[in-house]
TORKOL-4160 file (C-alpha; in steps of 0.2 Angstrom, whole numbers, padded with zeros to 4 digits, m for minus):
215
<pt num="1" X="0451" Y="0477" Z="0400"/>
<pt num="2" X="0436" Y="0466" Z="0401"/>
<pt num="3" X="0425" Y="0468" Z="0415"/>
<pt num="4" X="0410" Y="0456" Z="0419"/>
<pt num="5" X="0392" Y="0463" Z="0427"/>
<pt num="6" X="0387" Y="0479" Z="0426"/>
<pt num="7" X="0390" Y="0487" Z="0408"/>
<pt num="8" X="0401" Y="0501" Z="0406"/>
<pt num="9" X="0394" Y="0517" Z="0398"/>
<pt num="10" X="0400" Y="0520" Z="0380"/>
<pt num="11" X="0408" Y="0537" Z="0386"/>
<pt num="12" X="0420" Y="0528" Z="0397"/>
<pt num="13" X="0424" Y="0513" Z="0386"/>
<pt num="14" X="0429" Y="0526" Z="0374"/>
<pt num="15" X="0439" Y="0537" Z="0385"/>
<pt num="16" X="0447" Y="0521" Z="0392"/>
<pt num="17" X="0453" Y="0515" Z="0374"/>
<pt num="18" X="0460" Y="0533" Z="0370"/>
<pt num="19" X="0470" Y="0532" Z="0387"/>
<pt num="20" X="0476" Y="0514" Z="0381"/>
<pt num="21" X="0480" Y="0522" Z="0363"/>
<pt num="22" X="0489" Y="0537" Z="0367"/>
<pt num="23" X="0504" Y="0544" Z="0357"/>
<pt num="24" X="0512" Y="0557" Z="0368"/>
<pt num="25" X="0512" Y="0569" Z="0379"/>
<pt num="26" X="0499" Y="0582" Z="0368"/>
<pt num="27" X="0489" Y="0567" Z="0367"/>
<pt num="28" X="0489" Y="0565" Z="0385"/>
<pt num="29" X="0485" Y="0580" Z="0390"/>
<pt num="30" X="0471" Y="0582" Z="0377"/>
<pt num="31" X="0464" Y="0567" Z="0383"/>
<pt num="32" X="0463" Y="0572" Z="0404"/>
<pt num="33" X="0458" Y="0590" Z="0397"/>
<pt num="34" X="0444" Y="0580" Z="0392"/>
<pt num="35" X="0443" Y="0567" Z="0408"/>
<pt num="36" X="0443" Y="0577" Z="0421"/>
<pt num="37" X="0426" Y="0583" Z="0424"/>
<pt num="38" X="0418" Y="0566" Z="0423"/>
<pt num="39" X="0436" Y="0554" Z="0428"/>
<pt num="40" X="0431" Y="0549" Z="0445"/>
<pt num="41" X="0411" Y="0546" Z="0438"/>
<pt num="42" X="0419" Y="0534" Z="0424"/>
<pt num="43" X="0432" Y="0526" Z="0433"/>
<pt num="44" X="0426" Y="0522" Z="0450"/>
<pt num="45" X="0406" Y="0519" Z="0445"/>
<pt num="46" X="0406" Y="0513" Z="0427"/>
<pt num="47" X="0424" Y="0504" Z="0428"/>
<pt num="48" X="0422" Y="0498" Z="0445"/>
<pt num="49" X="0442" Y="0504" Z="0449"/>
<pt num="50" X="0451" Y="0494" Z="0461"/>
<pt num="51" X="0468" Y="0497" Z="0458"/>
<pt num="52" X="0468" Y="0513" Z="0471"/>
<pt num="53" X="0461" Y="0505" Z="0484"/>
<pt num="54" X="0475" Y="0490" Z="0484"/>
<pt num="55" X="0489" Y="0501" Z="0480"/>
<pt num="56" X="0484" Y="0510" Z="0494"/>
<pt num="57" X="0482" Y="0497" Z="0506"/>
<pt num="58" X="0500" Y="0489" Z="0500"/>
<pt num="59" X="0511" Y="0506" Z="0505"/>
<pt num="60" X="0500" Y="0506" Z="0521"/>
<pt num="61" X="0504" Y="0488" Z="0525"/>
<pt num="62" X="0523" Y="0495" Z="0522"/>
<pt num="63" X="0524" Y="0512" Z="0530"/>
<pt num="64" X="0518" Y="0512" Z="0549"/>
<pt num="65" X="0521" Y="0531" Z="0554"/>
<pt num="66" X="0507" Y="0539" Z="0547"/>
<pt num="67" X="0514" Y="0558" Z="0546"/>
<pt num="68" X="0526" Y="0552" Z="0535"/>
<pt num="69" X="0530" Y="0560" Z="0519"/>
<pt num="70" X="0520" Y="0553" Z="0503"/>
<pt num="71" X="0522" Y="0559" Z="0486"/>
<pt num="72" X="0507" Y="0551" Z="0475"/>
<pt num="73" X="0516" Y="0552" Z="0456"/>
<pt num="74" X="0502" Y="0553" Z="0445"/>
<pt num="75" X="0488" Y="0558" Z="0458"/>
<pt num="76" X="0475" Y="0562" Z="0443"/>
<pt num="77" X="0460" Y="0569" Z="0451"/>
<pt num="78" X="0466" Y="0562" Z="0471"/>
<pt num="79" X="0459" Y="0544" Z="0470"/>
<pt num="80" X="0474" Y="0536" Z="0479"/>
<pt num="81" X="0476" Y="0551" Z="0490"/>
<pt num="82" X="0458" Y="0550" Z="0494"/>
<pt num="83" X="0462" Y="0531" Z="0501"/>
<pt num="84" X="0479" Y="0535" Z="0507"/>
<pt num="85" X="0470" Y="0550" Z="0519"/>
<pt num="86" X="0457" Y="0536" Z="0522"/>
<pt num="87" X="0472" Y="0523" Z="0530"/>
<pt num="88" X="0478" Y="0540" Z="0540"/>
<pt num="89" X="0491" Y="0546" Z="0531"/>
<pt num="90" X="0491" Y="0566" Z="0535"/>
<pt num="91" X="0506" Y="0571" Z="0523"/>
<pt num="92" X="0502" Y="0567" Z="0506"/>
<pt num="93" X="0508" Y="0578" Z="0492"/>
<pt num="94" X="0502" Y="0574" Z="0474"/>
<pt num="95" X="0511" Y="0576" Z="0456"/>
<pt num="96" X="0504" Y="0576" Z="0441"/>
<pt num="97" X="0506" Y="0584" Z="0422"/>
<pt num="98" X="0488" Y="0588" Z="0420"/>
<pt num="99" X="0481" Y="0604" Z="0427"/>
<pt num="100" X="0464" Y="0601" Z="0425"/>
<pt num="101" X="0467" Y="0586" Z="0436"/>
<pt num="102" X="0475" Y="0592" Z="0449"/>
<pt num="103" X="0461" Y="0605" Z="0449"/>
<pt num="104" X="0451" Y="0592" Z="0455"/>
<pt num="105" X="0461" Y="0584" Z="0467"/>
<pt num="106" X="0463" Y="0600" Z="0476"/>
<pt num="107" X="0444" Y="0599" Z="0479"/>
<pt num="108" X="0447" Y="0583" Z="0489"/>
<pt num="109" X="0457" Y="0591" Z="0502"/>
<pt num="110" X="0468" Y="0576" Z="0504"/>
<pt num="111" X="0485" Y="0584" Z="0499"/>
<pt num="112" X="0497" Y="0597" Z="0506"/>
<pt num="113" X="0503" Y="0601" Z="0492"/>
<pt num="114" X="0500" Y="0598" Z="0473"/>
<pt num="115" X="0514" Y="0600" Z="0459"/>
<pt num="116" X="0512" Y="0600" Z="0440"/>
<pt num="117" X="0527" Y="0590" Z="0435"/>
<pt num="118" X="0532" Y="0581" Z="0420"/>
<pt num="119" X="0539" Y="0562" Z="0426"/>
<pt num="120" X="0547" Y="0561" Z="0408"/>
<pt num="121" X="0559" Y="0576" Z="0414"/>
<pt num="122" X="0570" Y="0581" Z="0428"/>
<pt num="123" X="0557" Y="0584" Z="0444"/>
<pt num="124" X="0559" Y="0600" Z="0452"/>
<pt num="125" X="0561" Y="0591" Z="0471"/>
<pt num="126" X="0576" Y="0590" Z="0482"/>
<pt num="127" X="0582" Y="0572" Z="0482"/>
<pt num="128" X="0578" Y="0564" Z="0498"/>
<pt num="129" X="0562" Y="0572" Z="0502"/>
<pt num="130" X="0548" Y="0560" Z="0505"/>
<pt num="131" X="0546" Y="0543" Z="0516"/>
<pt num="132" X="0537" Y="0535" Z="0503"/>
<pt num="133" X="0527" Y="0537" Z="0487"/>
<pt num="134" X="0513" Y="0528" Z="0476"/>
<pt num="135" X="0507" Y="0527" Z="0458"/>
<pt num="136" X="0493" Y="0519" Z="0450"/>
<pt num="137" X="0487" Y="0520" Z="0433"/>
<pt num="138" X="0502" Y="0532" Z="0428"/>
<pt num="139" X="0512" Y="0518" Z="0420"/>
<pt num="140" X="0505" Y="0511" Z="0407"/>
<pt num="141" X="0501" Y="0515" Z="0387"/>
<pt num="142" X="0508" Y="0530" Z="0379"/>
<pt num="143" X="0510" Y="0541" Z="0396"/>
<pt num="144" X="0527" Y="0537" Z="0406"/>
<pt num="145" X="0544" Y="0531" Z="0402"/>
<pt num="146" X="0553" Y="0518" Z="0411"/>
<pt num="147" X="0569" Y="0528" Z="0417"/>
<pt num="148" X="0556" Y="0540" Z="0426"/>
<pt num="149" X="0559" Y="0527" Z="0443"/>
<pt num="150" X="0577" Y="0533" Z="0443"/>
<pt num="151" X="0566" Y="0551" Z="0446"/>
<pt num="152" X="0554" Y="0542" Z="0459"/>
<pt num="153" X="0571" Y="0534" Z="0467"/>
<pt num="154" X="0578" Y="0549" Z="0469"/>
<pt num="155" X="0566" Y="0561" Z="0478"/>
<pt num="156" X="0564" Y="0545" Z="0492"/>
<pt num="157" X="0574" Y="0544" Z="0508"/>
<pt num="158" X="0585" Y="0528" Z="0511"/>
<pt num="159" X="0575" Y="0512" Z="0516"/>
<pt num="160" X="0557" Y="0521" Z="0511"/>
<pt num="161" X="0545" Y="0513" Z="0497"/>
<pt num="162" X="0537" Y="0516" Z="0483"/>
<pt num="163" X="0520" Y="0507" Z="0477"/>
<pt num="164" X="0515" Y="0506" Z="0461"/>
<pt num="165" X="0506" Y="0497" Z="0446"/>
<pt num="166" X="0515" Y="0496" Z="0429"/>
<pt num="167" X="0505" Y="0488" Z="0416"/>
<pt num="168" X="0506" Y="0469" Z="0410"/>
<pt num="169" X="0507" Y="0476" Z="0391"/>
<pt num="170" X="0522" Y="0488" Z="0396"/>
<pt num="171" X="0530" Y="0479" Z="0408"/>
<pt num="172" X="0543" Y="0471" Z="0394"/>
<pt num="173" X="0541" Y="0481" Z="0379"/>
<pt num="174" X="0545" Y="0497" Z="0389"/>
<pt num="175" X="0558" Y="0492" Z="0397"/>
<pt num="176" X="0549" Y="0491" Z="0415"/>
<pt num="177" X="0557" Y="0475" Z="0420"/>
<pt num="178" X="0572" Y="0476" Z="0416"/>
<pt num="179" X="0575" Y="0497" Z="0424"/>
<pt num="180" X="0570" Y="0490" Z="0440"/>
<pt num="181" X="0583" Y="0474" Z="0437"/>
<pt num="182" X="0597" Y="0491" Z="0434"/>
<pt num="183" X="0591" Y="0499" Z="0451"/>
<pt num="184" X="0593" Y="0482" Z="0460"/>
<pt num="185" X="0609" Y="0478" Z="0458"/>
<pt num="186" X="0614" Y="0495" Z="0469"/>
<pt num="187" X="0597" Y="0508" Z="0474"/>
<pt num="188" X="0582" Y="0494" Z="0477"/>
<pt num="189" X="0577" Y="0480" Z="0484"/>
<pt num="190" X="0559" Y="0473" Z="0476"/>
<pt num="191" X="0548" Y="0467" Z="0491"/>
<pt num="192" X="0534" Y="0459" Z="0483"/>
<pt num="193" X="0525" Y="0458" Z="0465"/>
<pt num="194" X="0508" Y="0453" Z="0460"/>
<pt num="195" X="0508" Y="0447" Z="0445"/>
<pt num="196" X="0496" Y="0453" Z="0432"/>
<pt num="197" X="0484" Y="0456" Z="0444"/>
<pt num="198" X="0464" Y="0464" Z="0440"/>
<pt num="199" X="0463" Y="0485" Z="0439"/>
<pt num="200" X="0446" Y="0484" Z="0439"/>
<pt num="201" X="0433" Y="0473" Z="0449"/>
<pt num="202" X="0430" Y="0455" Z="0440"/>
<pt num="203" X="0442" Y="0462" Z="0425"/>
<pt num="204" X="0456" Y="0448" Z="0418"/>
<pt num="205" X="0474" Y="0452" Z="0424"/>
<pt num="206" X="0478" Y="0468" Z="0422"/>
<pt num="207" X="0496" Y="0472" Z="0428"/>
<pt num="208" X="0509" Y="0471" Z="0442"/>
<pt num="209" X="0507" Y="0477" Z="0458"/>
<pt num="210" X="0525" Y="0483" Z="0466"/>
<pt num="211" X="0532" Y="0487" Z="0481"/>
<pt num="212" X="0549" Y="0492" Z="0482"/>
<pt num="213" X="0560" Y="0500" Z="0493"/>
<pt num="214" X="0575" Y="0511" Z="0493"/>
<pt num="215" X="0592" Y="0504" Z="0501"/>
């Protein structure tokens, strides 16, 4: 990630490089043991975020009732939740494997309910459940394997979405493109893709924005 204007503080660049360099799950977790206090600081001021903003906005544009049932896979500390209860959305729930960082999204009040999960294993949720859900940021270096969409797939009701951003280095190499190709031919439709689009503001293509919904 390159970004233009402002410099970003050499805490954040480095904390950024170790999220893009991570090499499992106790590496992950170290790394948002370490994050969490200072994430939303580092992300949205020194990085100039805007992934959760247009995620956000994408599954707004998709789901009209706002009570519906969201699940935010990967909330981290709440940003997408924060911009999802901003749109009017009243039924946000938010996942994440980190306790520290769900420790913060709690502060934020935007979430029913929080649930530590691991998206690399069987999730603990009914199949069914929720109208929609979102993910930003979660797919991407060293964090989440492709086959965890069959999970997301699963806990969604017929014809609701999922909004998410995978990352243009995984899209091929972890095999991104080609689970959702498998869930096509019988579970989803893909609605839209924005191809290696900019995470951060004035950053070079980042990733892919998806939405996706459920047949």
């Amino acid at each position: 990630m390159k970004s233009k204007g402002k410099p970003v503080s050499d805490e954040a660049s480095t904390l950024l490089k170790r999220a893009y360099a991570l090499s499992g799950a106790e590496d992950a977790q170290q790394l948002y043991r370490d994050w969490a206090s200072t994430y939303d600081q580092h992300l949205e001021q020194d990085l100039r975020y805007i992934a959760p903003v247009l995620i956000a906005e994408m599954l707004a544009e998709a789901v009209k009732d706002r009570t519906a049932r969201i699940l935010d896979v990967g909330c981290g500390t709440g940003l997408v939740g924060e911009h999802l209860a901003g749109q009017g959305f009243s039924g946000i729930d938010g996942l994440d494997f980190s306790p520290e960082m769900l420790a913060r999204a709690e502060r934020k009040a935007c979430y029913r309910h929080l649930v530590e999960g691991d998206l690399n294993a069987a999730l603990d949720i009914p199949s069914q459940t929720y109208d929609g859900a979102i993910s930003c940021g979660t797919f991407t270096h060293g964090h989440v394997q492709a086959n965890a969409l069959d999970e997301i797939v699963r806990v969604l009701k017929p014809s609701s979405y999922l909004a998410c951003t995978v990352h243009r280095d995984i899209w091929h190499s972890a095999g991104f493109d080609s689970r959702i190709a498998s869930l096509i031919k019988d579970e989803v439709i893909v609605l839209s893709r924005q191809q290696k689009a900019p995470y951060y503001e004035g950053s070079e293509a980042d990733g892919n924005y998806c939405l996706i919904r459920k047949l």
